[in-house]
PDB file of N, CA, C and O in Angstrom, chain B, residues numbered from 101:
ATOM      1  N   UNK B 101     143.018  57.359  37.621  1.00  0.00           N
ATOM      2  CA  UNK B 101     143.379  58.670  38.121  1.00  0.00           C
ATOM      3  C   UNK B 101     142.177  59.276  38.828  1.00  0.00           C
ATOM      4  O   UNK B 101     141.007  59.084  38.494  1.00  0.00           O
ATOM      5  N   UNK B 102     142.709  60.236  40.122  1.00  0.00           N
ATOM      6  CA  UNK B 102     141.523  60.953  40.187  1.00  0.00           C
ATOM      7  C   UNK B 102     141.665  62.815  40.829  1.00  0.00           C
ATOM      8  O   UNK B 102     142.482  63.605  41.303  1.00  0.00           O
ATOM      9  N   UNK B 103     140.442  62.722  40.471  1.00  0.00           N
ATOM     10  CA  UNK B 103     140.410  64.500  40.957  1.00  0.00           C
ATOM     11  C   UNK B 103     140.610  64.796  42.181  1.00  0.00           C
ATOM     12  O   UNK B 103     139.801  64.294  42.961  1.00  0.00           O
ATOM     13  N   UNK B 104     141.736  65.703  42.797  1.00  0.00           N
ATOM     14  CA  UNK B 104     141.135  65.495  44.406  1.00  0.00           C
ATOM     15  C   UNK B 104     141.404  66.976  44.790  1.00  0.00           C
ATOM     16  O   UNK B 104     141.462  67.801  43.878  1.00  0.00           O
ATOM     17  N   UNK B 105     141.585  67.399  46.181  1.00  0.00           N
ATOM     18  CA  UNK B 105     141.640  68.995  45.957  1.00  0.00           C
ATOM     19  C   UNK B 105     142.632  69.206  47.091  1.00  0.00           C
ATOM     20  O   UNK B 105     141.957  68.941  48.086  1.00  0.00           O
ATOM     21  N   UNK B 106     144.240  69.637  47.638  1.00  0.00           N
ATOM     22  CA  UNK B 106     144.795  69.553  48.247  1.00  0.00           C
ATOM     23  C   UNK B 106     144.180  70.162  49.302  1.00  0.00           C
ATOM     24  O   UNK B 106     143.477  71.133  49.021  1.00  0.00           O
ATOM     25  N   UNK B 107     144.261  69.855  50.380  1.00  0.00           N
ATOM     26  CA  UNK B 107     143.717  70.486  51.781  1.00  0.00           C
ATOM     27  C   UNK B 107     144.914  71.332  52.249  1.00  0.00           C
ATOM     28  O   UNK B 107     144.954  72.550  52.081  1.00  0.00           O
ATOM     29  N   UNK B 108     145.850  70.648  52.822  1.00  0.00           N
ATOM     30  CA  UNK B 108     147.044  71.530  53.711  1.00  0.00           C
ATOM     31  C   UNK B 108     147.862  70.409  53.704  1.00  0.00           C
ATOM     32  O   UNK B 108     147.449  69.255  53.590  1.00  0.00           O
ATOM     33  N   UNK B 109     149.455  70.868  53.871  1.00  0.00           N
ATOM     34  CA  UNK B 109     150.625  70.341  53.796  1.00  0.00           C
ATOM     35  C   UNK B 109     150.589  69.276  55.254  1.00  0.00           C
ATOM     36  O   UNK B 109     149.888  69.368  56.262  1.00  0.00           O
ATOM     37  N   UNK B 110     151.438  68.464  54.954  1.00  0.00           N
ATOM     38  CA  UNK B 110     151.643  67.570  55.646  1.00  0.00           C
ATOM     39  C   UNK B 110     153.006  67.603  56.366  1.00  0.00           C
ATOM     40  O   UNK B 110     154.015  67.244  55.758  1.00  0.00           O
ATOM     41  N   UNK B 111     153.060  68.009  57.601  1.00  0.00           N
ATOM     42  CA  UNK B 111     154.647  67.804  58.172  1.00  0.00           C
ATOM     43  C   UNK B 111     154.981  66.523  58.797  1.00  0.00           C
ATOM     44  O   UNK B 111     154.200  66.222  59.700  1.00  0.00           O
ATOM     45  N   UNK B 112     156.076  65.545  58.534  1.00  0.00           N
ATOM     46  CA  UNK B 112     156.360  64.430  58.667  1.00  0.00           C
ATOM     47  C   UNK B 112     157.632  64.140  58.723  1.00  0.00           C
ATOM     48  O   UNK B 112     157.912  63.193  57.988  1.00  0.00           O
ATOM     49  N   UNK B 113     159.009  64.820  59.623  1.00  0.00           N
ATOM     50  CA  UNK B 113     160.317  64.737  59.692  1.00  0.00           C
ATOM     51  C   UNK B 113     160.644  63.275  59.897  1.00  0.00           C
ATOM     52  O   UNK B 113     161.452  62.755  59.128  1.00  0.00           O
ATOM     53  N   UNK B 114     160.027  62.487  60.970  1.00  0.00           N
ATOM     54  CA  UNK B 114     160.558  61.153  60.856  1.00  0.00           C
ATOM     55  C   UNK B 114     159.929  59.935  60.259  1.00  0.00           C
ATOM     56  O   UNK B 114     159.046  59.217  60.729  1.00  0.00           O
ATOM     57  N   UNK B 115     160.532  59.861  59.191  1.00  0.00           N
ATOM     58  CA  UNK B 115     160.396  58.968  58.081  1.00  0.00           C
ATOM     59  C   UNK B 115     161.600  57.261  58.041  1.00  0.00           C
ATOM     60  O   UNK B 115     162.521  57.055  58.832  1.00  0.00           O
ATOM     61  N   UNK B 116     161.232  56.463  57.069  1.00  0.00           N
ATOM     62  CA  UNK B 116     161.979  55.535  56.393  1.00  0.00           C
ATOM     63  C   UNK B 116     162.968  56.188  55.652  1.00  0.00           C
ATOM     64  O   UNK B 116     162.826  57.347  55.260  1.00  0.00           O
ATOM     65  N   UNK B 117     163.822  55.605  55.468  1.00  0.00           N
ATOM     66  CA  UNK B 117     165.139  56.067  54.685  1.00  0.00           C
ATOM     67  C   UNK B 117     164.372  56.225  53.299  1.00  0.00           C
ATOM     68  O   UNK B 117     164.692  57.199  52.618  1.00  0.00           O
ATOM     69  N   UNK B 118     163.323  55.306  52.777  1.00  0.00           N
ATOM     70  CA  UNK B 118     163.317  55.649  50.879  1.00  0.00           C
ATOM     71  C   UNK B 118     161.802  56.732  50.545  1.00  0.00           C
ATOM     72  O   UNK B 118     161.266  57.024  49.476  1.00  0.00           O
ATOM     73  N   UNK B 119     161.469  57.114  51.960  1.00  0.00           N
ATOM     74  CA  UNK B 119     160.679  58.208  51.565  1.00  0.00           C
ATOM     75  C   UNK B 119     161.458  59.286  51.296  1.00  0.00           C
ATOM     76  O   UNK B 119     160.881  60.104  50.580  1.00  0.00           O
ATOM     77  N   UNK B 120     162.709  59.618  51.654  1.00  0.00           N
ATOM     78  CA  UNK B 120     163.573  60.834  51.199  1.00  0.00           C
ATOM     79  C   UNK B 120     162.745  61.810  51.517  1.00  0.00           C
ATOM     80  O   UNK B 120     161.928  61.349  52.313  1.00  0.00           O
ATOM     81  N   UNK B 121     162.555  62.831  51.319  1.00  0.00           N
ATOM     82  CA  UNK B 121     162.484  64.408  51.567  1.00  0.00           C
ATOM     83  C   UNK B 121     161.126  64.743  50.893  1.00  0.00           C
ATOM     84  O   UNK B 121     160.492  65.727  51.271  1.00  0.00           O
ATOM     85  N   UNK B 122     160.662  63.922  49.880  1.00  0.00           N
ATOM     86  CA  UNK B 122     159.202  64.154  48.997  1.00  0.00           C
ATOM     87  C   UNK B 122     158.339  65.057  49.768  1.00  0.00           C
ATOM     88  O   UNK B 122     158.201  64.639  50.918  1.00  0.00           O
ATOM     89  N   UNK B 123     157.822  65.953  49.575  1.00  0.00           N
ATOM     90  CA  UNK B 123     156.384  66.364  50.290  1.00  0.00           C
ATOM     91  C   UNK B 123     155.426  66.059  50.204  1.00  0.00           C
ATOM     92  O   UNK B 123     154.819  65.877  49.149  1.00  0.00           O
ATOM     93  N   UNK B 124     154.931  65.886  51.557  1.00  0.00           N
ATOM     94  CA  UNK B 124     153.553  65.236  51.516  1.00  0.00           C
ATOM     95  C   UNK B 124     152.596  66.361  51.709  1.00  0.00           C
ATOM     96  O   UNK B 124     152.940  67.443  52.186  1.00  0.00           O
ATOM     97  N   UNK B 125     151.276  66.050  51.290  1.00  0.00           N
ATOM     98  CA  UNK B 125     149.926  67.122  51.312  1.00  0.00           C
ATOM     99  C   UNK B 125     148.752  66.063  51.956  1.00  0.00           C
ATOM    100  O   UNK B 125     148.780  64.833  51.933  1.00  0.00           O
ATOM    101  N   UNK B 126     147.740  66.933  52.524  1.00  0.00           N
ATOM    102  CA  UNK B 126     146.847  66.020  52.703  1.00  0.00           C
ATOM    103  C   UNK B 126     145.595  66.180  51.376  1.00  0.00           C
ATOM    104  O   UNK B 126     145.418  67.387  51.208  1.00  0.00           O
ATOM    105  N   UNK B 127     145.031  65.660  50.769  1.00  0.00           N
ATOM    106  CA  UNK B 127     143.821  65.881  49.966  1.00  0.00           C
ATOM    107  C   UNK B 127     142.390  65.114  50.223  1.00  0.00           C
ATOM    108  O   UNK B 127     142.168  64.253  51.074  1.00  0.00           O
ATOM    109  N   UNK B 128     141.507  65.645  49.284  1.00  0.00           N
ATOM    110  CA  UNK B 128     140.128  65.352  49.548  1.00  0.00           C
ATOM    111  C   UNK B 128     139.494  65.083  48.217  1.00  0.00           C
ATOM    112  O   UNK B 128     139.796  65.906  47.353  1.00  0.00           O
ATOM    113  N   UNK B 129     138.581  63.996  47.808  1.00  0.00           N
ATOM    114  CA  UNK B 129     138.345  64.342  46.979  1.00  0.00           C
ATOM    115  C   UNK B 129     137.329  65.164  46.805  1.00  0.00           C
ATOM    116  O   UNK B 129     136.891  65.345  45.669  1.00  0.00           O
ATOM    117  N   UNK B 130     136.755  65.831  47.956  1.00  0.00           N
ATOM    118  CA  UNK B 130     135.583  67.152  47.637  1.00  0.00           C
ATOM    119  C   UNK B 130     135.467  67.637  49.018  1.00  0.00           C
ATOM    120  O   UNK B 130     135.656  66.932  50.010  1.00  0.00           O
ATOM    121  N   UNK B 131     135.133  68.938  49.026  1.00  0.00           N
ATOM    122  CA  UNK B 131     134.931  69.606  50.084  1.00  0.00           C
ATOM    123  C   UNK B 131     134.531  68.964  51.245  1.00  0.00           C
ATOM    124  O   UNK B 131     133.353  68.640  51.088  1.00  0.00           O
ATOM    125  N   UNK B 132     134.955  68.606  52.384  1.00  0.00           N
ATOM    126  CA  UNK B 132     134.613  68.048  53.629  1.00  0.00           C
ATOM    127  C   UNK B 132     134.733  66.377  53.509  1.00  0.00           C
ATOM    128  O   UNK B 132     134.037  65.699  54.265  1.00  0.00           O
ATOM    129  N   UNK B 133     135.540  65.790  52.641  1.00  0.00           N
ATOM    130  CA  UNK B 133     135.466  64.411  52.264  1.00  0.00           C
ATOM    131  C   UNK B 133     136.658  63.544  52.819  1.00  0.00           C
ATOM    132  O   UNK B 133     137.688  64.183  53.036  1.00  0.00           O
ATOM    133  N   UNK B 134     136.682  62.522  53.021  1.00  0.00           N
ATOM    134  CA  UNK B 134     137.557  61.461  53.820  1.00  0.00           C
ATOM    135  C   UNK B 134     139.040  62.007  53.391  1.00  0.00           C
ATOM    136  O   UNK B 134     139.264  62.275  52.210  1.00  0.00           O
ATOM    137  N   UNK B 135     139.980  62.150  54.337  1.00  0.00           N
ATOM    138  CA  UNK B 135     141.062  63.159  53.740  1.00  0.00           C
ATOM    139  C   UNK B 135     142.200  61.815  53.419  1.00  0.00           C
ATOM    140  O   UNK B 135     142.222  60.752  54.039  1.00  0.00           O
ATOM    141  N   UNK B 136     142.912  62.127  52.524  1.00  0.00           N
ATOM    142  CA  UNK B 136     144.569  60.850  52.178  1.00  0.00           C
ATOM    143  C   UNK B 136     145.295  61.717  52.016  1.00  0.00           C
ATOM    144  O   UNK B 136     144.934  62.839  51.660  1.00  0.00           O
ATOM    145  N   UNK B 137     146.865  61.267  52.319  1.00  0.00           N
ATOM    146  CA  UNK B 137     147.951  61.731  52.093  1.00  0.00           C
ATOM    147  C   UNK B 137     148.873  61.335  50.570  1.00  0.00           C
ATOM    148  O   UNK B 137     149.085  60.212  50.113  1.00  0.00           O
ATOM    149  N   UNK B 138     149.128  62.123  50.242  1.00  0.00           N
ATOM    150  CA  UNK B 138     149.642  62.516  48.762  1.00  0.00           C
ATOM    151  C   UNK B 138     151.069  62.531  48.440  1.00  0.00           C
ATOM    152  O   UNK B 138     151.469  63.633  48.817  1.00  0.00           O
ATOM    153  N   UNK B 139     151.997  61.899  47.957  1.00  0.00           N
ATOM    154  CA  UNK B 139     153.479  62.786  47.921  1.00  0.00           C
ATOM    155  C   UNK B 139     153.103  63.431  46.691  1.00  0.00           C
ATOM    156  O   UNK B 139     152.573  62.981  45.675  1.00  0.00           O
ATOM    157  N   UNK B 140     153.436  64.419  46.960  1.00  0.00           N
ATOM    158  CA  UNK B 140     153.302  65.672  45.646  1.00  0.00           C
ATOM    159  C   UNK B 140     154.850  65.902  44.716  1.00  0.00           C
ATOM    160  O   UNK B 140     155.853  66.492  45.118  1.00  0.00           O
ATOM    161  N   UNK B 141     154.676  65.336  43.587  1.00  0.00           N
ATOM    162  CA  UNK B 141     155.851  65.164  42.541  1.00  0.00           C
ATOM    163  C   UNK B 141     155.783  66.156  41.457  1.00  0.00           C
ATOM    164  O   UNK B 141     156.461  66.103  40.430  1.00  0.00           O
ATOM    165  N   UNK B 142     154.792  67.202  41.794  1.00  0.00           N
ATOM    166  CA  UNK B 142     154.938  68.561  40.848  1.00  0.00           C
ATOM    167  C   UNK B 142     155.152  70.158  41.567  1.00  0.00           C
ATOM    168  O   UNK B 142     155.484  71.256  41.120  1.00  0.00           O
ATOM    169  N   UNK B 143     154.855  69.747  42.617  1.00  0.00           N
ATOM    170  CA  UNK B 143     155.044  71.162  43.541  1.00  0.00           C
ATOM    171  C   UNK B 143     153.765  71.978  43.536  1.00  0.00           C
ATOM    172  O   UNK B 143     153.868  73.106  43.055  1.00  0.00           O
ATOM    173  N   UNK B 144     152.224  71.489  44.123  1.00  0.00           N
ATOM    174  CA  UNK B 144     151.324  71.930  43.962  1.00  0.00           C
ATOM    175  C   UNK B 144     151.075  72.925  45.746  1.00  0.00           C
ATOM    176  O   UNK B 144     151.875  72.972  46.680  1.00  0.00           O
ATOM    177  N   UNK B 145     149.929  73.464  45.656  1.00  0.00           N
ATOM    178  CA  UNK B 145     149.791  74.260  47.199  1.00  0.00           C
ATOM    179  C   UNK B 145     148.402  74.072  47.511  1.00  0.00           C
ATOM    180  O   UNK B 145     147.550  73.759  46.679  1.00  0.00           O
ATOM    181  N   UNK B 146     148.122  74.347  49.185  1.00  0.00           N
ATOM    182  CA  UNK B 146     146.988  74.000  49.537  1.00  0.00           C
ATOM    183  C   UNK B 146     145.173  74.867  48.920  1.00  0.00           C
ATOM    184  O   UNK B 146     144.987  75.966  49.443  1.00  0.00           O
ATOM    185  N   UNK B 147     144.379  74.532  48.236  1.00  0.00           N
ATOM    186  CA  UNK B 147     143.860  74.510  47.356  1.00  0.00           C
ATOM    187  C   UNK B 147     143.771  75.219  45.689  1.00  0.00           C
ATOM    188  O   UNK B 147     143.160  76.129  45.130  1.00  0.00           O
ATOM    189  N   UNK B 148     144.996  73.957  45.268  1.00  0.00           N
ATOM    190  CA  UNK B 148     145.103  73.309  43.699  1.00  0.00           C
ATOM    191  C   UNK B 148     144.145  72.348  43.745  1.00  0.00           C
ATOM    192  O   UNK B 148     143.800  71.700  44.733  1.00  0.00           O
ATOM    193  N   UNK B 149     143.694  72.276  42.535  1.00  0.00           N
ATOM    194  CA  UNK B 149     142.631  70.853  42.390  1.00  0.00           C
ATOM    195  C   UNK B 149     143.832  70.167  41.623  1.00  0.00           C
ATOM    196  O   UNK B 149     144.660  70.682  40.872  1.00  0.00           O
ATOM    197  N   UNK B 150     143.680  68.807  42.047  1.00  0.00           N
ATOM    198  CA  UNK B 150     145.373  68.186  41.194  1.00  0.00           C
ATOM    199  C   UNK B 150     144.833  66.790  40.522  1.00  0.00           C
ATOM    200  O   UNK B 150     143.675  66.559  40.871  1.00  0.00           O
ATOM    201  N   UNK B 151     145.343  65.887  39.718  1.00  0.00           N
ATOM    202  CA  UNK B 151     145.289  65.000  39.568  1.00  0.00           C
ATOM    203  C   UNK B 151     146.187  63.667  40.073  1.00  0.00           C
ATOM    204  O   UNK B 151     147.418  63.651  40.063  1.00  0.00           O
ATOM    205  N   UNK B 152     145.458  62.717  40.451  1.00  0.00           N
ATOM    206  CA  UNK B 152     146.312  61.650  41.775  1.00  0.00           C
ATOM    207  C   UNK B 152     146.122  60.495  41.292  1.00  0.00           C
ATOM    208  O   UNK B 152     145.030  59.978  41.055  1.00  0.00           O
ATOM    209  N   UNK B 153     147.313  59.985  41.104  1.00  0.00           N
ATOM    210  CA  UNK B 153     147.297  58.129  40.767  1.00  0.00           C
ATOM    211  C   UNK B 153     147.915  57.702  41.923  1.00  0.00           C
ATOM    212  O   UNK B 153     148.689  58.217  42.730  1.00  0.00           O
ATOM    213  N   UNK B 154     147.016  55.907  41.714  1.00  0.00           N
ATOM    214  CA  UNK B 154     147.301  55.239  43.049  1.00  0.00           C
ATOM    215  C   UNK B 154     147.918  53.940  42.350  1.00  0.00           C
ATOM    216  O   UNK B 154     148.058  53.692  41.153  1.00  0.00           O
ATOM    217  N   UNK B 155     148.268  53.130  43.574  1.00  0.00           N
ATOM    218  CA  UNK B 155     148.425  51.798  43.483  1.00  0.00           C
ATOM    219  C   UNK B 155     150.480  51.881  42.813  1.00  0.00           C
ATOM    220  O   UNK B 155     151.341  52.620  43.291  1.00  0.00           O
ATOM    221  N   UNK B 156     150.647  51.000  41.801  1.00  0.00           N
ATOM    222  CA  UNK B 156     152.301  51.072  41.560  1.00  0.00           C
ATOM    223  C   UNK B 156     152.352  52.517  40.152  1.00  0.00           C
ATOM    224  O   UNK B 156     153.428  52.994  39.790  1.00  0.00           O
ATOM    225  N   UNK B 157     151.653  52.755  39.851  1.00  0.00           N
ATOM    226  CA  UNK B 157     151.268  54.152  39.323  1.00  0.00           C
ATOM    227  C   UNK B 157     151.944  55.218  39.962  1.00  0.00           C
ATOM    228  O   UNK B 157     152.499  56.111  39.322  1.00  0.00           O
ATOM    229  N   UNK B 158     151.917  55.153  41.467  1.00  0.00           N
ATOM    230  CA  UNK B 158     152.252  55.933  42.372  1.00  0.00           C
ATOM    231  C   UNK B 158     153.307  55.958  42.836  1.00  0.00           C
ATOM    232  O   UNK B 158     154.064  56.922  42.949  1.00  0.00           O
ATOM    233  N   UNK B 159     153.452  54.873  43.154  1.00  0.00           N
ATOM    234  CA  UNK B 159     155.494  54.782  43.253  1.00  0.00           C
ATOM    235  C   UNK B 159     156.210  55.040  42.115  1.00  0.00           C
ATOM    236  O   UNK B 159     157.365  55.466  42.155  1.00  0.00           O
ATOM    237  N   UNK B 160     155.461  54.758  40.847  1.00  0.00           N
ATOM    238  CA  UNK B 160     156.314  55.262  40.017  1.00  0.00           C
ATOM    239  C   UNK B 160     156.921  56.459  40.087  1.00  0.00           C
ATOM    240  O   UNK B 160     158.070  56.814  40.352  1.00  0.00           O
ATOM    241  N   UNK B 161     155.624  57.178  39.709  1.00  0.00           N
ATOM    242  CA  UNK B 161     154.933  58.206  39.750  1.00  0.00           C
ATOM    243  C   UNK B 161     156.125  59.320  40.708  1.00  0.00           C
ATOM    244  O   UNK B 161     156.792  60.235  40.225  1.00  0.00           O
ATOM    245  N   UNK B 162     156.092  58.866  42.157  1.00  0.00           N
ATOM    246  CA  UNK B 162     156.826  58.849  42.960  1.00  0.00           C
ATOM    247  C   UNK B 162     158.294  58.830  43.010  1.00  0.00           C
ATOM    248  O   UNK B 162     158.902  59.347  43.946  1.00  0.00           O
ATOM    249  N   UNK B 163     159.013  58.113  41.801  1.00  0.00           N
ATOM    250  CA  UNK B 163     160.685  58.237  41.541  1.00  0.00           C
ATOM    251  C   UNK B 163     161.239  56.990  41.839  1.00  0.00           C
ATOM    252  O   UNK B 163     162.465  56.904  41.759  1.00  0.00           O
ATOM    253  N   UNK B 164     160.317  55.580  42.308  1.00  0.00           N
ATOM    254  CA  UNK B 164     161.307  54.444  42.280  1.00  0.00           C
ATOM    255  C   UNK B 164     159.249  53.136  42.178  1.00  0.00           C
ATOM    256  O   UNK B 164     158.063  53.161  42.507  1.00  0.00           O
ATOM    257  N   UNK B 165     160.067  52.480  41.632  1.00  0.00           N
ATOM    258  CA  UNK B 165     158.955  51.035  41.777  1.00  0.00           C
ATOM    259  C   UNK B 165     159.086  50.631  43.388  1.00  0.00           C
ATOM    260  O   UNK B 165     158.391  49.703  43.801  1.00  0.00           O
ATOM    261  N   UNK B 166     159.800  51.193  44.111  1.00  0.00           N
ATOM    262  CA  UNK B 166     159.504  50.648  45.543  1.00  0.00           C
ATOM    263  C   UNK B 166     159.459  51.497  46.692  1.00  0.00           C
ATOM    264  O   UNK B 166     159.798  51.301  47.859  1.00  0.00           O
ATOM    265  N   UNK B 167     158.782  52.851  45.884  1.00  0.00           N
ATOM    266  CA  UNK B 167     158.572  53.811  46.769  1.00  0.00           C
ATOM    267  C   UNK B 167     157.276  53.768  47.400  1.00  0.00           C
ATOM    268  O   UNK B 167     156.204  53.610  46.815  1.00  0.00           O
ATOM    269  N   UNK B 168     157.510  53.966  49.006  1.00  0.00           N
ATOM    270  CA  UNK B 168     156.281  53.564  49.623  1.00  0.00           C
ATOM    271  C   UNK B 168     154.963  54.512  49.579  1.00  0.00           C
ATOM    272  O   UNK B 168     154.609  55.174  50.555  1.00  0.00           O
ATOM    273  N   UNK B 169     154.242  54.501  48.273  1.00  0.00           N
ATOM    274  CA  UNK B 169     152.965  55.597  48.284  1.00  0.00           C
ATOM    275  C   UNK B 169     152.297  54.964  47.694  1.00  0.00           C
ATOM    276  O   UNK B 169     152.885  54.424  46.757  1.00  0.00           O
ATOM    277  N   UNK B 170     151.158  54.709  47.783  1.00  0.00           N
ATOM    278  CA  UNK B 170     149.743  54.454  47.210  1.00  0.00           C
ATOM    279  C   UNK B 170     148.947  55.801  46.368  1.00  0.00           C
ATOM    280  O   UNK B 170     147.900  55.790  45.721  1.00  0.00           O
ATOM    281  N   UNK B 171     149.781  56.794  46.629  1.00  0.00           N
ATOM    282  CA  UNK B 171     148.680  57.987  46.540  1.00  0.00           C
ATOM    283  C   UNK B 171     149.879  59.160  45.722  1.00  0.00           C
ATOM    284  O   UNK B 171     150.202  60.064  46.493  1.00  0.00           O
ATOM    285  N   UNK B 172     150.521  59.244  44.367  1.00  0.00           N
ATOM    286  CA  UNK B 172     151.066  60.302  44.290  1.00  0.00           C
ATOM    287  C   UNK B 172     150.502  61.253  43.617  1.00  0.00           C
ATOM    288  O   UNK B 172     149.717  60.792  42.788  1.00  0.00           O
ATOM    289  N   UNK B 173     150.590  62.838  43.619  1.00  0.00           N
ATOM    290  CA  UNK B 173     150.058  63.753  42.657  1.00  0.00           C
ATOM    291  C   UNK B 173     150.850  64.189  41.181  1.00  0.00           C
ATOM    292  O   UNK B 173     151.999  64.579  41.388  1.00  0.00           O
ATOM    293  N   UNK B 174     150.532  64.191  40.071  1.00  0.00           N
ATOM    294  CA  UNK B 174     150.868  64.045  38.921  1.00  0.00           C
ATOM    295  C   UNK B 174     150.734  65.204  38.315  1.00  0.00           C
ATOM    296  O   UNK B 174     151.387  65.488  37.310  1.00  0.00           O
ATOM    297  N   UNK B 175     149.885  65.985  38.853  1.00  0.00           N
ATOM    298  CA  UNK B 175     149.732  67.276  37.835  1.00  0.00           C
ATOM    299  C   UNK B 175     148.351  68.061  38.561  1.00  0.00           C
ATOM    300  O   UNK B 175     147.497  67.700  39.371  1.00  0.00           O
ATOM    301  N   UNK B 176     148.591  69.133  37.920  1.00  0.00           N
ATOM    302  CA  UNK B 176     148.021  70.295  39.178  1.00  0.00           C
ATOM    303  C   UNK B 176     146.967  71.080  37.593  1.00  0.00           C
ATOM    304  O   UNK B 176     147.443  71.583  36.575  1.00  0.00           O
ATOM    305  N   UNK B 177     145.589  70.911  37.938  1.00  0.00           N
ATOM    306  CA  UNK B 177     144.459  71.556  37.566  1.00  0.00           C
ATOM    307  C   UNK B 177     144.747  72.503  37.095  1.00  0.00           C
ATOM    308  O   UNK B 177     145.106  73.259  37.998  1.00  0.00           O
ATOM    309  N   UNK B 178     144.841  73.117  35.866  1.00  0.00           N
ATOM    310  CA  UNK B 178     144.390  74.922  35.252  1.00  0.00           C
ATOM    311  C   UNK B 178     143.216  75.721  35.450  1.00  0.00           C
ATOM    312  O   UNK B 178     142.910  76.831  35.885  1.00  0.00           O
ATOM    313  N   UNK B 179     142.418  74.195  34.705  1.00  0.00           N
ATOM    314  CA  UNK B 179     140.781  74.793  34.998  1.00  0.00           C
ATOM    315  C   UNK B 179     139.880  73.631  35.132  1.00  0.00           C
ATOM    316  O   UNK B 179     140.029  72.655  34.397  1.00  0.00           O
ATOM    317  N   UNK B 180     138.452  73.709  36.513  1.00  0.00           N
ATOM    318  CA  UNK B 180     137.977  73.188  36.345  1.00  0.00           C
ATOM    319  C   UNK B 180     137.071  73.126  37.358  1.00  0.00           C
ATOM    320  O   UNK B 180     137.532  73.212  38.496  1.00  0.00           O
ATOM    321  N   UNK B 181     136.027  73.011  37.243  1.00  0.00           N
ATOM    322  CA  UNK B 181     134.554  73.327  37.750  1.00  0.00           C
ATOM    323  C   UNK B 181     134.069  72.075  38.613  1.00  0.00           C
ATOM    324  O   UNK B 181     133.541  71.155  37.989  1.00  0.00           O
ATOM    325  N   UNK B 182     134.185  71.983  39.789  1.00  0.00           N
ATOM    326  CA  UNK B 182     133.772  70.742  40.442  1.00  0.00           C
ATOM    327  C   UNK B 182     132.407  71.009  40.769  1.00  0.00           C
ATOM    328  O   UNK B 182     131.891  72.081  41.087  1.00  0.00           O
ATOM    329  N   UNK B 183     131.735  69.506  40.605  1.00  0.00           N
ATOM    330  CA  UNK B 183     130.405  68.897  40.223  1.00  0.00           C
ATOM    331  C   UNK B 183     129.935  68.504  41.355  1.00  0.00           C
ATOM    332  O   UNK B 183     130.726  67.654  41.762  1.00  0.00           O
ATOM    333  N   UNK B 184     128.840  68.680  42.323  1.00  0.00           N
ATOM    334  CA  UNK B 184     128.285  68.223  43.473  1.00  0.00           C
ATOM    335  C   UNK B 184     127.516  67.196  42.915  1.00  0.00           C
ATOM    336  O   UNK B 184     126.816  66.486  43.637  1.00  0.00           O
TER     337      UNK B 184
END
């Protein structure tokens, strides 16, 4: 799993049929850092610090074993103090 911090929503109307409607976000894992795209499976907004699993974690994660994401978000930060 990892920490990452949502940047801004992702608009993406034309899709594959088994991405369905999911929303995507873009995230970072720290201020000014290499940005990835997220399907967000809790309903988080642009800066939540969230927690993100990858790999088949993520499709799970995501609502099917053959959903196409490497990257889904799992749960959205209460509290927490990021570390430079």
């Amino acid at each position: 799993m990892k920490i990452m911090k949502v940047i801004k929503t992702l608009v993406s109307t034309n899709r594959i049929d088994t991405m369905g409607h999911r929303p995507l976000l873009v995230v970072a894992e720290k201020e000014g850092g290499t940005p990835s795209v997220a399907v967000d499976a809790v309903g988080c907004v642009p800066g939540d610090w969230v927690i993100c699993v990858g790999s088949s974690a993520a499709r799970e994660a995501a609502g099917a074993k053959d959903y196409p994401s490497d990257l889904t978000i799992v749960g959205i930060i209460d509290h927490w103090a990021q570390q430079d």
